[in-house]
C-alpha positions as CSV (number, residue, x, y, z in Angstrom):
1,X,-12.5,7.7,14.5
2,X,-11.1,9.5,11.4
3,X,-8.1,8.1,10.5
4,X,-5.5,10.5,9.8
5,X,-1.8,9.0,9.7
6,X,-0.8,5.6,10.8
7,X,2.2,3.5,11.0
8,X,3.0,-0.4,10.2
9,X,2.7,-2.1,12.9
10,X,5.9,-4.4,14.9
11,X,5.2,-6.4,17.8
12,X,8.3,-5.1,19.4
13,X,5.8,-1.5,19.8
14,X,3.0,-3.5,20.7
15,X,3.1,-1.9,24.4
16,X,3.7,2.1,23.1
17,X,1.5,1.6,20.3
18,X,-1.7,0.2,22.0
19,X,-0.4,3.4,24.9
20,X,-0.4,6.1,22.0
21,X,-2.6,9.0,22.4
22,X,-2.4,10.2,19.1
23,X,-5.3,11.4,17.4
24,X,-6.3,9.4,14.3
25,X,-3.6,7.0,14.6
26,X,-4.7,3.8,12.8
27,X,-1.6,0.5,12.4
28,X,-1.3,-1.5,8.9
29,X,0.0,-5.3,9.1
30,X,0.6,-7.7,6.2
31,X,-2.3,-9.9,6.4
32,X,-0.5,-13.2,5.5
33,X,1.3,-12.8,8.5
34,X,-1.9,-13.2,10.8
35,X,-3.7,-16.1,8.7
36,X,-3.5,-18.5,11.9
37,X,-5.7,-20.3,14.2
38,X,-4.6,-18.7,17.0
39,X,-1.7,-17.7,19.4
40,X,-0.1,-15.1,20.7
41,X,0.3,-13.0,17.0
42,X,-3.8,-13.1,17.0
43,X,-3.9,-12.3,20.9
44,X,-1.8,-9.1,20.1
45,X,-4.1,-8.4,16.9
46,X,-6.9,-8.3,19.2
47,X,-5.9,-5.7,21.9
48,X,-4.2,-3.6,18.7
49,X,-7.3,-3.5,17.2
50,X,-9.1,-2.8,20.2
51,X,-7.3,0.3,21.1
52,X,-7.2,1.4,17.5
53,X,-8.4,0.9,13.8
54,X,-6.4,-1.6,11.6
55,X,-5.5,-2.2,7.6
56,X,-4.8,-5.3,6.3
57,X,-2.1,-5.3,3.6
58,X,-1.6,-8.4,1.1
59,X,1.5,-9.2,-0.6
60,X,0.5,-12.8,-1.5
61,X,-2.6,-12.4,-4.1
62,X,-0.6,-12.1,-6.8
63,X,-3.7,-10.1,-8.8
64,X,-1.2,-9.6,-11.7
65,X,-0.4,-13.1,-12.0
66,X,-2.3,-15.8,-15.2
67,X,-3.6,-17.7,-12.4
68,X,-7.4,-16.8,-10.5
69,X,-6.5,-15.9,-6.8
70,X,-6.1,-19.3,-4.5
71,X,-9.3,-20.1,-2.8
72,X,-7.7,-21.2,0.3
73,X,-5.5,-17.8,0.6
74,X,-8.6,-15.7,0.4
75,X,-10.8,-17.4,2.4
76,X,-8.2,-17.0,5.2
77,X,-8.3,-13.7,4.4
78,X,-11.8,-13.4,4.6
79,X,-12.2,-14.7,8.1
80,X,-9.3,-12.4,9.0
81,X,-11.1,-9.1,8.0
82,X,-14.8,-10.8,9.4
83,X,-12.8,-11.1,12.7
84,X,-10.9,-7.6,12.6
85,X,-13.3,-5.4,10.6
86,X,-10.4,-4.3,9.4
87,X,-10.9,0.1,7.8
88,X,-8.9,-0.9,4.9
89,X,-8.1,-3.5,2.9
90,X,-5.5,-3.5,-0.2
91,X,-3.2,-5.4,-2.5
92,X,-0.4,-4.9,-4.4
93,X,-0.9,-5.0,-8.4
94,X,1.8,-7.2,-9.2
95,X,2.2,-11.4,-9.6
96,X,4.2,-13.9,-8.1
97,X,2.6,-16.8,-8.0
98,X,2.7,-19.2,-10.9
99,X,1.5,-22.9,-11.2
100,X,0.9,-23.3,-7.7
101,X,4.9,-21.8,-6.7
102,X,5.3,-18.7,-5.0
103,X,7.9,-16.3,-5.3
104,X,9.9,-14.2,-3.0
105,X,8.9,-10.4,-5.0
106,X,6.5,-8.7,-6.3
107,X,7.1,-8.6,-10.2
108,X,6.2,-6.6,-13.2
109,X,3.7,-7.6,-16.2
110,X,3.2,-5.9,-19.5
111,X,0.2,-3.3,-19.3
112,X,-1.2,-5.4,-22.3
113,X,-5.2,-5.2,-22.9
114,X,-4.5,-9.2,-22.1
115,X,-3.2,-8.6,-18.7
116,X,-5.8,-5.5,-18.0
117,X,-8.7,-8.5,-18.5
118,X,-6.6,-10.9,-16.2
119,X,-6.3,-8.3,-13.4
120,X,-9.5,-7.4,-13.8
121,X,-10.6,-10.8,-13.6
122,X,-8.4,-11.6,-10.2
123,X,-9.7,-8.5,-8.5
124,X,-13.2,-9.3,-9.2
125,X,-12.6,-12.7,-7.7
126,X,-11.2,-11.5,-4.9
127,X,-13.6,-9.1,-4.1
128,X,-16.6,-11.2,-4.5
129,X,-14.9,-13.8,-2.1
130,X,-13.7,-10.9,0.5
131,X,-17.5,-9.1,0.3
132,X,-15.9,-5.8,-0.3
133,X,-13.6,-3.6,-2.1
134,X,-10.4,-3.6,-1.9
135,X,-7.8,-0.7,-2.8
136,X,-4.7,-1.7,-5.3
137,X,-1.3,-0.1,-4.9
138,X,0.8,1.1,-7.8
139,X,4.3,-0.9,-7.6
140,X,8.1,0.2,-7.4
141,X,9.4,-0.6,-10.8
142,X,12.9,-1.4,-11.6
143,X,13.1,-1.9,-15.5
144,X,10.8,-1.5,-18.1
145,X,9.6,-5.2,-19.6
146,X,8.3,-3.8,-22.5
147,X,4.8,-4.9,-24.5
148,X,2.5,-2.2,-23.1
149,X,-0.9,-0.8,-24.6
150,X,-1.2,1.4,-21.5
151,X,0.3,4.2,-19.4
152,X,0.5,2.9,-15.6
153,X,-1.9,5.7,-14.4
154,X,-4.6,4.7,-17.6
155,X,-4.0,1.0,-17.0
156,X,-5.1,2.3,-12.9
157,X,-8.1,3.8,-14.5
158,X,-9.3,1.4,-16.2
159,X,-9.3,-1.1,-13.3
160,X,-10.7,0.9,-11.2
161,X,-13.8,1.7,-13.7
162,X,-14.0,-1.9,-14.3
163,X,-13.8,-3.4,-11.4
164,X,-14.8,-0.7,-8.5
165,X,-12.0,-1.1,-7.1
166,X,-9.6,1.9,-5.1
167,X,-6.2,3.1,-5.6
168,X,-3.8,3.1,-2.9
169,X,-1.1,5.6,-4.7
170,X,2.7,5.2,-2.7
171,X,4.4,8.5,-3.3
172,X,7.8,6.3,-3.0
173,X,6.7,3.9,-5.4
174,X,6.3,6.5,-8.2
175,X,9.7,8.3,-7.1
176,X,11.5,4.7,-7.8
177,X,9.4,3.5,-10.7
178,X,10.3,7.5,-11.8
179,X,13.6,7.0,-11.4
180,X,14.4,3.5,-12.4
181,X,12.6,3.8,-15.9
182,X,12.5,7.7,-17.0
183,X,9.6,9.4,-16.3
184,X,8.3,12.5,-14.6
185,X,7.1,11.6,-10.9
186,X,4.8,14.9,-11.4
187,X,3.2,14.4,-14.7
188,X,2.6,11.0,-13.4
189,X,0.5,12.4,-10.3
190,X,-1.3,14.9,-12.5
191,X,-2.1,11.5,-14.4
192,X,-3.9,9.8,-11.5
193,X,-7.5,9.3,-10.8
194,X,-8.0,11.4,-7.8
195,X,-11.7,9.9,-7.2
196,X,-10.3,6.7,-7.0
197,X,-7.8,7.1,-4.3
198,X,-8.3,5.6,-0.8
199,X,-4.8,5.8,1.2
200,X,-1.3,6.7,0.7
201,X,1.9,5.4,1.5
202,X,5.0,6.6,2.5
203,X,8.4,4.5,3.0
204,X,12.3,5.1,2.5
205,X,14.2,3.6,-0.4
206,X,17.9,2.7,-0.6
207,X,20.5,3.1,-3.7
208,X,21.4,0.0,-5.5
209,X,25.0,-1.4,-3.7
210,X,26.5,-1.4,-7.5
211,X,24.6,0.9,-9.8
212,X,24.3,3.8,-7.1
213,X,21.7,6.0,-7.1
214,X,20.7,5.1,-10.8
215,X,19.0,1.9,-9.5
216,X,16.5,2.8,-6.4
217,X,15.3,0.1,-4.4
218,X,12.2,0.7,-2.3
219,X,13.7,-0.5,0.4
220,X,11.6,0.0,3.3
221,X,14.6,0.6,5.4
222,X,15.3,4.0,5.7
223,X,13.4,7.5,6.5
224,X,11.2,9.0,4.5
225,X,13.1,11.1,1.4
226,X,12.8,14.5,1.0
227,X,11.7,14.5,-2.7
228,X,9.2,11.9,-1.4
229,X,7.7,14.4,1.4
230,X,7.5,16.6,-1.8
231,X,5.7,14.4,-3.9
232,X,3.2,13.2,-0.8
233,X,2.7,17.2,-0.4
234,X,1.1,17.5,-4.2
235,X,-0.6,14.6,-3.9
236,X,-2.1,15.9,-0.9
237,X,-2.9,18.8,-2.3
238,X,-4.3,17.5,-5.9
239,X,-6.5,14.6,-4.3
240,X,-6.8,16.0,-1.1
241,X,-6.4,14.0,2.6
242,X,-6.9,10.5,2.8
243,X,-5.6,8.1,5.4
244,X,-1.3,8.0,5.0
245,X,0.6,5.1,6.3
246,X,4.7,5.6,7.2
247,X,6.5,2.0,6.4
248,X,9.1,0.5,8.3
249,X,10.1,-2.7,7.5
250,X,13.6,-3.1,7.8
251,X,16.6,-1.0,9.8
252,X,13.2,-0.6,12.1
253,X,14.0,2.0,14.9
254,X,12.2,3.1,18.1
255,X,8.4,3.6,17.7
256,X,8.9,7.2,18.3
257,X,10.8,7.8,16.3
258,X,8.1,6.3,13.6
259,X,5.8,9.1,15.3
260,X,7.6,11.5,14.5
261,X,7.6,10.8,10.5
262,X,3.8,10.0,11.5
263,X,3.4,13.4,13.4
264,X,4.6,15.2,9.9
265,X,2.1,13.1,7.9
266,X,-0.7,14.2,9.9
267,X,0.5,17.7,10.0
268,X,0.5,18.1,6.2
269,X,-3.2,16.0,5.6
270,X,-4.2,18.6,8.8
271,X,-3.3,21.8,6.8
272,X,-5.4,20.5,4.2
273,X,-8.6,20.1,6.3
274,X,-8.4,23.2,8.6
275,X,-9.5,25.6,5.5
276,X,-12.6,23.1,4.5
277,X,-13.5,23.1,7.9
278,X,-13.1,26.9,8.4
């Protein structure tokens, strides 16, 4: 199957999403939350990924962080993807982990050539122990900590050449990051590199409670922006199609109405295959 837009997958749609007919629908879930023995979360895995293809998303690597990857976490992972065959794998490139304690976000580091070797480092352990490739996804940013040697979208180049890694670009990541610290979401696209890119995602973000809408917070709990649409439309259109994932986590409502933000995701990659294919 080609996947064309998916969705993140809750249990609570296990029955319509298994049922969908949609072509090229393919479901992400966070991978830590399937590294188990067994039981009824792996049972559900199972008949998802029977009826269609799956992604495993990682929050808990912490490929940003001083310390190598935890051998335990990724050898759960690696029976998880040797059990689900999972079409794409990806992490977030941030830390939180430190000294053996975890922490409840994904956190910023200085682009530093210090930290570049250190990422570098973590993704090349972590693909060695997973036996493939994994795709790393440009974070939401909410202040600038200062102490870089590199533009985010160089610093993403330079991974990607050193370690063969892919680039999983979130058009609402660079809308917050944009709008948090400064910079121009467009310029920052032009920036990318397109090669490198293996899946998009798309999510809602929320203004701060306090600071309004000078503070974004990707939020995860709302529809998909407008501007955001916009920006997933050039990015589209620059890189071209690759698999695009709506995110839900939070204010989750019925699965179709999640198809419906799906539906317009696999409308737009569409409009960019139809003329190749002509």
């Amino acid at each position: 199957m080609q996947l064309t837009a998916g969705v993140g997958f809750r249990p609570e749609h296990f029955e319509e999403a298994v049922a969908s007919p949609a072509d090229g629908l393919w479901f992400e879930v966070h991978a830590e939350n399937y590294m188990v023995e067994g039981g009824p979360r792996l049972a559900m895995l199972e008949a998802l990924r029977t009826a269609r293809p799956l992604s495993l998303h990682g929050v808990g690597l912490s490929l940003a962080g001083a310390d190598e990857p935890n051998p335990d976490h990724l050898s759960r992972l690696r029976s998880l993807i040797d059990r689900f065959d999972p079409a794409l794998v990806s992490e977030h490139l941030a830390w939180s982990m430190s000294g053996g304690t975890y922490f409840p976000d994904l956190l910023p580091f200085p682009r530093s050539h210090a930290m570049l070797a250190v990422v570098c480092r973590n993704i090349q352990i972590t693909q060695q122990a997973l036996g493939r490739a994994i795709s790393v996804e440009n974070p939401a940013l909410y202040l600038n900590v200062g102490g870089h040697d590199w533009s985010e979208t160089d610093f993403l180049r330079e991974l990607v050449s050193r370690t063969g890694c892919g680039l999983l670009v979130d058009a609402n990541n660079i809308h917050v990051s944009a709008t948090n610290l400064g910079f121009a979401a467009l310029d920052y696209v032009a920036a990318l590199p397109a090669a490198a890119v293996t899946e998009y995602h798309l999510a809602g973000y929320s203004a701060d409670p306090q600071l309004g809408s000078s503070l974004l917070i990707d939020s995860h709990d709302q529809p998909v922006a407008p501007i955001v649409w916009a920006l997933f439309e050039r990015l589209v259109y620059q890189i071209g199609p690759k698999p695009a994932l709506i995110e839900r986590d939070g204010n989750v409502p019925p699965f179709g109405e999640l198809m419906v933000e799906r539906g317009r995701a696999a409308e737009l990659l569409a409009s960019v295959l139809e003329p190749q294919n002509a």
